[in-house]
Phi, psi and omega in degrees: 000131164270157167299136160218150179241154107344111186227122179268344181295131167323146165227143165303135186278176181277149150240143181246122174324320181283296190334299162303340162274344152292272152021269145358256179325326177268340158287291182316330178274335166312284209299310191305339128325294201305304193319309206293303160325312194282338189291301153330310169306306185288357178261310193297313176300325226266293155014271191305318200281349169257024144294295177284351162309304198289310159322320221260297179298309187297295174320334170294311193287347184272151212258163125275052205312148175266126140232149167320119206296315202289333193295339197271346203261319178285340172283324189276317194281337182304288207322288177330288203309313190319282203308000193237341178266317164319299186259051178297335186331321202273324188265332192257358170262332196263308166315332182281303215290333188251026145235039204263149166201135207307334157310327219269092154257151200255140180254310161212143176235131178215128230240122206240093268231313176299333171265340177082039189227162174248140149242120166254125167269124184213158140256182175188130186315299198270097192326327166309350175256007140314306181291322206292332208265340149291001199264333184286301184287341205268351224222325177312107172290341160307330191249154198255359187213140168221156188200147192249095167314292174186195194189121187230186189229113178257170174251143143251109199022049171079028178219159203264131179225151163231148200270098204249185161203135211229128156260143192222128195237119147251000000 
């Protein structure tokens, strides 16, 4: 019979150097992130709190005046006049709109902030709703003029329509 012996005793393992400097080298880079991370926090927080500090003072310093129900009524009416010589668009788009008529499609409105004028482009089948629809914008208190440019006769989806262009002066 042969023998086999045993050996229960631990053998050292090989360590491989790169492995361990790699290793190494992905801890040191770790914390030095988590560090970089945490500094950033505390920079992004210190931020936010001199944001609202700076809110918190603008909102002390502005003053506030007590007026009079007539100063506020004369304050709301600047605030209008203002908003209507910057901003007409709105009054003057709500005026094409309440003579708007269903025969009518606009085809481009371009709009002349120096002449103070609208060119509209529209077509329409029945040609009488050229007029119907200047006696409308004319009945409009924005606008102070309206003049019929020209008129040509075009197709549309195989059928003869017409195509005007209209100026509108406010």
């Amino acid at each position: 019979m042969k023998m086999i012996s045993l050996n229960h005793s631990l053998q050292a393992s090989h360590t491989n150097p790169i492995a361990n400097a790699v290793l190494f080298i992905s801890v040191v880079i770790l914390l030095i992130s988590l560090f970089f991370l945490q500094r950033s926090s505390v920079t992004l927080q210190q931020l936010k709190n001199e944001q609202s500090e700076y809110s918190r003072s603008a909102d002390s310093n502005s003053v506030t005046v007590k007026l009079t129900e007539k100063e506020q009524a004369e304050l709301e009416a600047v605030k209008a006049a203002i908003n209507d010589i910057v901003m007409p668009w709105p009054r003057l788009f709500s005026a094409l709109e309440a003579s708007r008529l269903k025969t009518i499609n606009v085809l481009s409105l371009e709009p002349s902030v120096r002449s103070k004028s609208f060119h509209i482009t529209a077509v329409t089948y029945p040609v009488e709703e050229i007029l119907t629809y200047i006696t409308q914008l004319k009945q409009q208190d924005e606008f102070t003029a309206v003049s019929l440019i020209s008129t040509e006769t075009v197709r549309v989806d195989g059928q003869n329509a017409t195509q005007f262009e209209l100026l509108v002066l406010w």
